[in-house]
C-alpha positions as CSV (number, residue, x, y, z in Angstrom):
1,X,-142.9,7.0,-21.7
2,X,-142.5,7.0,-17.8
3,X,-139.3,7.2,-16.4
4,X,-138.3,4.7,-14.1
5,X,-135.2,5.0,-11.6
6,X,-134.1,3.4,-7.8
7,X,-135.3,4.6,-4.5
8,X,-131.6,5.7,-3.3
9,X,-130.8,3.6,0.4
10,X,-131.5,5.3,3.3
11,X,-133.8,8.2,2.1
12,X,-136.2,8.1,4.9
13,X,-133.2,8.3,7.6
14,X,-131.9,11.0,6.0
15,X,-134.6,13.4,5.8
16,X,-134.8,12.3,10.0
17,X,-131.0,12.7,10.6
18,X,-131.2,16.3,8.9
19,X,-133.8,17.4,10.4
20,X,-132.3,16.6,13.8
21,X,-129.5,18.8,12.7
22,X,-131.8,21.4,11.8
23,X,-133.6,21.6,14.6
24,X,-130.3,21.9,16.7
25,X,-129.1,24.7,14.5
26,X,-132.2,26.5,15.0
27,X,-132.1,26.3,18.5
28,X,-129.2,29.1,17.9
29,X,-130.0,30.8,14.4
30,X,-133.8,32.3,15.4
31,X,-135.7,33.1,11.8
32,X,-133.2,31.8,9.6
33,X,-135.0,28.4,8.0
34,X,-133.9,29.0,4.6
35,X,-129.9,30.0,5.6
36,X,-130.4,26.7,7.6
37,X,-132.0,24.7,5.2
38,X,-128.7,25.7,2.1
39,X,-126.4,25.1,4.8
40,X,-127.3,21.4,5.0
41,X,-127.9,20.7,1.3
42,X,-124.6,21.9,1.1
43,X,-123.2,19.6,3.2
44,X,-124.7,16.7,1.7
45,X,-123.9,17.5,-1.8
46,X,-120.2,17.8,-0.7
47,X,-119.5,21.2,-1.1
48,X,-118.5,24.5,0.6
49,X,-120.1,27.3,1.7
50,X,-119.4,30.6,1.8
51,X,-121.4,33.1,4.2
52,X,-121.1,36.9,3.2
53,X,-123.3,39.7,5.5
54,X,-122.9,43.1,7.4
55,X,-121.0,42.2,11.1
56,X,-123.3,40.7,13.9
57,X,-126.1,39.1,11.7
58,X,-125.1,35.6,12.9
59,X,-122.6,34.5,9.6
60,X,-120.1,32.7,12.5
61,X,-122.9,31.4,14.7
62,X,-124.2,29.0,11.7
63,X,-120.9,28.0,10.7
64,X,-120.5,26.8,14.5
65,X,-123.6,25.9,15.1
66,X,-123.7,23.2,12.3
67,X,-120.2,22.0,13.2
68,X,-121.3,21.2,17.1
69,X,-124.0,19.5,16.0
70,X,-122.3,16.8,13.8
71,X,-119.7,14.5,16.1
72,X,-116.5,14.9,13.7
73,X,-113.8,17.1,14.3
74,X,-113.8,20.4,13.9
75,X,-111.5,23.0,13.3
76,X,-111.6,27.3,13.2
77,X,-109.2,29.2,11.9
78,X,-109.4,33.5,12.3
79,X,-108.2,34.7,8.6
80,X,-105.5,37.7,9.2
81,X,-103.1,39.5,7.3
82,X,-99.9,37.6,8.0
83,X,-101.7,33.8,8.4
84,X,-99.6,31.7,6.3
85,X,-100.4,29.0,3.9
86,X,-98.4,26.7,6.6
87,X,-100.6,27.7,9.4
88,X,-104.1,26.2,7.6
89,X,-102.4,22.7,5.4
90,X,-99.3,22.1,7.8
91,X,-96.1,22.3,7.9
92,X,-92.9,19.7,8.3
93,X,-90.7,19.8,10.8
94,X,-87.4,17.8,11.8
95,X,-87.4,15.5,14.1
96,X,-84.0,15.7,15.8
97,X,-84.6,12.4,17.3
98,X,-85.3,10.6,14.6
99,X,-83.3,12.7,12.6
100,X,-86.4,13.3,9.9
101,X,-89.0,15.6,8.7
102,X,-92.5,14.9,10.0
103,X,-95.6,16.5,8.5
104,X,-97.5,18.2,11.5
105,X,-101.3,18.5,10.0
106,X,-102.8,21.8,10.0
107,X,-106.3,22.9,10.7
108,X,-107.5,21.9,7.5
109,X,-107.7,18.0,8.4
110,X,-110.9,18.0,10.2
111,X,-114.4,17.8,8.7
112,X,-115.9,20.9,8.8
113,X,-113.4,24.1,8.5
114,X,-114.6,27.6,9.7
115,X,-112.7,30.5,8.5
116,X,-113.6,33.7,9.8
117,X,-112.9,36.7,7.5
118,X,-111.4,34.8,4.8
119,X,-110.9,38.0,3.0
120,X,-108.7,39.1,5.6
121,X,-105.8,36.9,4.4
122,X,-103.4,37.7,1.9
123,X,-104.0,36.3,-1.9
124,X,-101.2,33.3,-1.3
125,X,-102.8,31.9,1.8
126,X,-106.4,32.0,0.5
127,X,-105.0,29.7,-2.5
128,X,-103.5,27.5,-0.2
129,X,-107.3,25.7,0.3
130,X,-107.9,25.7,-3.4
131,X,-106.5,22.3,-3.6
132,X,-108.1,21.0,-0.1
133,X,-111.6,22.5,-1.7
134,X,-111.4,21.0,-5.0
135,X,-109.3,17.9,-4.6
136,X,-110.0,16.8,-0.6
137,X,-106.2,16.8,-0.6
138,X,-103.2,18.4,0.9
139,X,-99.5,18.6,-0.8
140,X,-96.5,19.6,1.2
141,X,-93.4,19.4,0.1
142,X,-94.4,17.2,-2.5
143,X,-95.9,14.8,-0.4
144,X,-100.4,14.3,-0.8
145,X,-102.2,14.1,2.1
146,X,-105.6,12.6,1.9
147,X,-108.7,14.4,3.6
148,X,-111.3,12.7,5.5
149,X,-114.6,12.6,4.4
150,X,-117.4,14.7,4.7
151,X,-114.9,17.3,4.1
152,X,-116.5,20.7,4.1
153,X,-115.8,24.6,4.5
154,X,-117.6,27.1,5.9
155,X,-116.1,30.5,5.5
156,X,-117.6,34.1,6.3
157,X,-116.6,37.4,5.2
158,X,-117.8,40.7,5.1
159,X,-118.6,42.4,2.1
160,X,-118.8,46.0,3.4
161,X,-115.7,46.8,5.8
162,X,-113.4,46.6,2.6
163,X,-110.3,48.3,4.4
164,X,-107.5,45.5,5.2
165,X,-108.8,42.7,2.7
166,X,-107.9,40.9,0.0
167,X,-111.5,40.5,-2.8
168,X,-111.5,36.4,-2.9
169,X,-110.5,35.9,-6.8
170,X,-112.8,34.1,-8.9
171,X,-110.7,31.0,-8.8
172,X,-111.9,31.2,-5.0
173,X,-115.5,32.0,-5.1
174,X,-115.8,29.7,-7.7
175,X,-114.7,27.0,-5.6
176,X,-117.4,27.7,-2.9
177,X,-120.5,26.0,-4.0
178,X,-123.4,28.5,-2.4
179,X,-123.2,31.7,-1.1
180,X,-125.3,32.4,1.5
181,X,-126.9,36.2,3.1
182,X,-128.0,35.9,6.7
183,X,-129.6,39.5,6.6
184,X,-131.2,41.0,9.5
185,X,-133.7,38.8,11.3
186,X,-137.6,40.0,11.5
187,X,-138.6,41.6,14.7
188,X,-140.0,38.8,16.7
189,X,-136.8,36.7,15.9
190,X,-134.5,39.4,17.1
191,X,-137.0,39.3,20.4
192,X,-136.7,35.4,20.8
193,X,-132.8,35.9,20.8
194,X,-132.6,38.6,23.3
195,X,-134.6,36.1,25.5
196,X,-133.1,32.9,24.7
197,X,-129.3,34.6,24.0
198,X,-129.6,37.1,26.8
199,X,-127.7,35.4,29.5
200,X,-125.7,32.4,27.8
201,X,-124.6,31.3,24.5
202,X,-127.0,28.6,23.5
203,X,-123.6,27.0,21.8
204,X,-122.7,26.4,25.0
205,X,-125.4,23.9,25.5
206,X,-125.8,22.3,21.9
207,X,-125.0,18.9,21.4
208,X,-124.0,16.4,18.7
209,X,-127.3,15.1,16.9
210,X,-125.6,12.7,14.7
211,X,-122.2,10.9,13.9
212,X,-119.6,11.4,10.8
213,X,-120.2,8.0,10.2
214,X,-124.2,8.8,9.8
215,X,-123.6,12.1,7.9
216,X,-121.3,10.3,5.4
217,X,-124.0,7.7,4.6
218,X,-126.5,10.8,4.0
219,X,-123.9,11.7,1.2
220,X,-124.1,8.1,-0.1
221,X,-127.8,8.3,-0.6
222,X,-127.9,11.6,-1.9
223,X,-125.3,10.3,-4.3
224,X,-128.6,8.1,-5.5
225,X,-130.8,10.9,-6.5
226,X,-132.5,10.9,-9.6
227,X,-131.2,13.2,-12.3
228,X,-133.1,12.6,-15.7
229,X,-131.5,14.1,-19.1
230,X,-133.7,16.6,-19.1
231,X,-133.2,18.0,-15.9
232,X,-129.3,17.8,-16.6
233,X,-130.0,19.9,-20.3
234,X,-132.0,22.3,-17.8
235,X,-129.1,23.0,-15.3
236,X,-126.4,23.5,-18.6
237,X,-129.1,25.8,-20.5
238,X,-129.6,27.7,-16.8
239,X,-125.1,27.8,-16.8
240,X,-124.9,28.3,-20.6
241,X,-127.4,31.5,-20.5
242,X,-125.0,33.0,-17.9
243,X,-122.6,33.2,-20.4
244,X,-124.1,34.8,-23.0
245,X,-125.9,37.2,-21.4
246,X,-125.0,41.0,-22.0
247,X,-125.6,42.1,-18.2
248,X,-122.6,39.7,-17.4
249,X,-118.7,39.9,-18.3
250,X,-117.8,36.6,-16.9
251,X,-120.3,33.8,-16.9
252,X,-120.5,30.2,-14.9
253,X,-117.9,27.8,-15.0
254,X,-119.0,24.4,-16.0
255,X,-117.7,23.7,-12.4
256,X,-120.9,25.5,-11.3
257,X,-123.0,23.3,-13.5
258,X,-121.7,20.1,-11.8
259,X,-122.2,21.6,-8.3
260,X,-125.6,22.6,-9.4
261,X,-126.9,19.1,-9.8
262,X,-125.2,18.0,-7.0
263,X,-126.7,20.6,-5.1
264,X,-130.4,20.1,-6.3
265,X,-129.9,16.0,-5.7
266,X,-129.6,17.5,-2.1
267,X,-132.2,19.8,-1.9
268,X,-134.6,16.9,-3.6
269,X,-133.5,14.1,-0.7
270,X,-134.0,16.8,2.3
271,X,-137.9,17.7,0.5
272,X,-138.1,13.4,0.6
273,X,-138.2,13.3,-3.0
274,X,-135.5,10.6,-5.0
275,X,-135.7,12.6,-8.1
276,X,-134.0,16.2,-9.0
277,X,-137.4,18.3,-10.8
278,X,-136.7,21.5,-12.4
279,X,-138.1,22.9,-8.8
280,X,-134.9,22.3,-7.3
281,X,-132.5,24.3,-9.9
282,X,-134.6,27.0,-9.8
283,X,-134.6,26.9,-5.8
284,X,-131.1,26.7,-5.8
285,X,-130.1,28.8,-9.2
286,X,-129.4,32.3,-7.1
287,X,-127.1,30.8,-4.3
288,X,-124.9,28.5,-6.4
289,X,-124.5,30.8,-9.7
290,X,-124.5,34.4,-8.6
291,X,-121.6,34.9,-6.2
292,X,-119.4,33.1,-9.5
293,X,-120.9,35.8,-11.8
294,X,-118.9,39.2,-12.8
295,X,-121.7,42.3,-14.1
296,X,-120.9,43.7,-17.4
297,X,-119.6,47.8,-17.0
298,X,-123.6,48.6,-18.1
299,X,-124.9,46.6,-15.7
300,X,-123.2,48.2,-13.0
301,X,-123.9,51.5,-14.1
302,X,-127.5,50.4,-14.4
303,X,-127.1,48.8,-10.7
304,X,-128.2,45.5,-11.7
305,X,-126.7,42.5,-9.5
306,X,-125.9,39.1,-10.2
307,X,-128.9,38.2,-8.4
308,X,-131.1,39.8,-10.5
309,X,-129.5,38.7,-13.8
310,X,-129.7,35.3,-12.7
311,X,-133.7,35.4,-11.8
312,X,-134.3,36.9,-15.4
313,X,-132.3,33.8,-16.9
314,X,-134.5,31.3,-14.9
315,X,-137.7,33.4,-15.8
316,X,-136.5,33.3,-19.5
317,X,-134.6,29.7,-20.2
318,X,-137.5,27.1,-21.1
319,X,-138.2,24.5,-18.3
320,X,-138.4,20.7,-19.8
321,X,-141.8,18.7,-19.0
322,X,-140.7,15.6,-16.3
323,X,-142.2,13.0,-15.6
324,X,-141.5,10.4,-13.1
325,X,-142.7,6.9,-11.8
């Protein structure tokens, strides 16, 4: 039997909309269509993102890029050692005229957040965005702040400078819902940037390619997407295997599994489909589940990563037969 299910509102102006916002991010980020591409479905599946690469491969760049071309507001903050949890939800302050506290925001009430080097900040401030991430809220004091939706982080850090960081713990990581590589680019990319980056920042001339109000109904269709019961039994086999694999001491959260589907609801809107297929898990299996993924002491003696783990599991976990209509 055929399943049936809506065409969610506004598909068509999405996939136009984000490809406007591709295209701008390009015009920065030379050879880097599939960093691009995550970014985005990120953003409409209302998650975080968390970019982790060598120095100078471009991890800050995207995370600007794709805030200046969205009108919202936009906020960076440069993790360091003695950043307080104050300086990133806010703080309040008394009012001597008034004779009151009043909550001054911090940087975290704006849409998109950069953080630079998140790892650079102490344990205690890091936590302080595990509430904003998971919640879109703030509490100071014991007051709740709302956040404004789309609400999303970008953060960057890199993995191979270790001296003066703090490892994000796995409460942290596992908050993030991709993690992203820039790696180097190919050798006519790197050519195109010395041309096109050679004299001017090309942030300097990018411009807003569509509204918070227009990126908030993007959210709302993808909300819409298709997700039959097979393809949701697919993505908990995909999580489930994690956990009982012997390459793997700590397996993924059934947080993971949730940001999964919402993450392949994305990726199937942005392709112009209104149905998740097993395509889009599969796509999107390495990015969301391996940076949440701890190797067992064998696999790490055997040099076997996350990533690799996680491409056996897909390999090995059965994919259902779909059908749609």
């Amino acid at each position: 039997m055929a399943v049936t299910h809506d065409v969610p509102p506004q598909l068509d102006e999405l996939v136009s909309t984000a490809h406007r916002i591709r295209q701008a991010i390009e015009s920065v980020i030379e050879g880097k269509s599939d960093a691009v591409r995550l970014t985005l479905t990120v953003l409409l599946a209302e998650g975080h993102l968390l970019i982790e690469d060598v120095p100078g491969v471009g991890k800050t760049m995207l995370a600007k890029a794709l805030a200046r071309s969205i009108d919202c507001p936009v906020r960076r903050v440069q993790f360091t050692p003695d950043l307080l949890p104050s300086d990133i939800t806010g703080v309040s302050a008394y009012n001597q005229q008034t004779r009151e506290f009043e909550f001054k925001p911090g940087p975290v009430f704006a849409n998109i957040v950069v953080g630079d080097e998140i790892n650079r900040a102490s344990p205690k401030t890091q936590s302080a965005l595990l509430e904003c991430m998971e919640e879109h809220q703030v509490t100071v004091d014991g007051r709740t702040y709302q956040l404004d939706a789309p609400f999303m982080v970008i953060a960057t850090q890199n993995p191979i400078e270790m001296e003066g960081t703090y490892p994000l713990p796995e409460a942290q990581r596992d908050r993030f819902t991709a993690r992203v590589a820039m790696g180097y680019p190919e050798p006519t990319a790197e050519l195109e940037m010395l041309d096109v980056h050679g004299g001017t920042s090309p942030l300097d001339k990018l411009e807003p390619v569509a509204t918070t109000a227009e990126v908030r109904a993007l959210i709302e269709a993808v909300r819409g997407v298709y997700v039959s019961q097979a393809v949701k039994k697919y993505a908990i086999d995909l999580v489930v295997a994690t956990r009982h694999s012997p390459d793997l001491r700590l397996g993924a959260s059934p947080r993971s599994t949730l940001q999964l589907v919402r993450a392949a609801r994305a990726h199937a809107a942005l392709a112009g489909r209104d149905y998740v297929i097993p395509d889009d898990l599969q796509d999107l299996a390495i990015p969301v589940l391996a940076h949440r993924l701890l190797p067992s002491v064998e696999a790490q003696g055997q040099r076997r990563l996350p990533e690799q783990v996680v491409t056996d599991l897909v390999r090995r976990v059965p994919v259902p037969e779909t059908r749609s209509s």
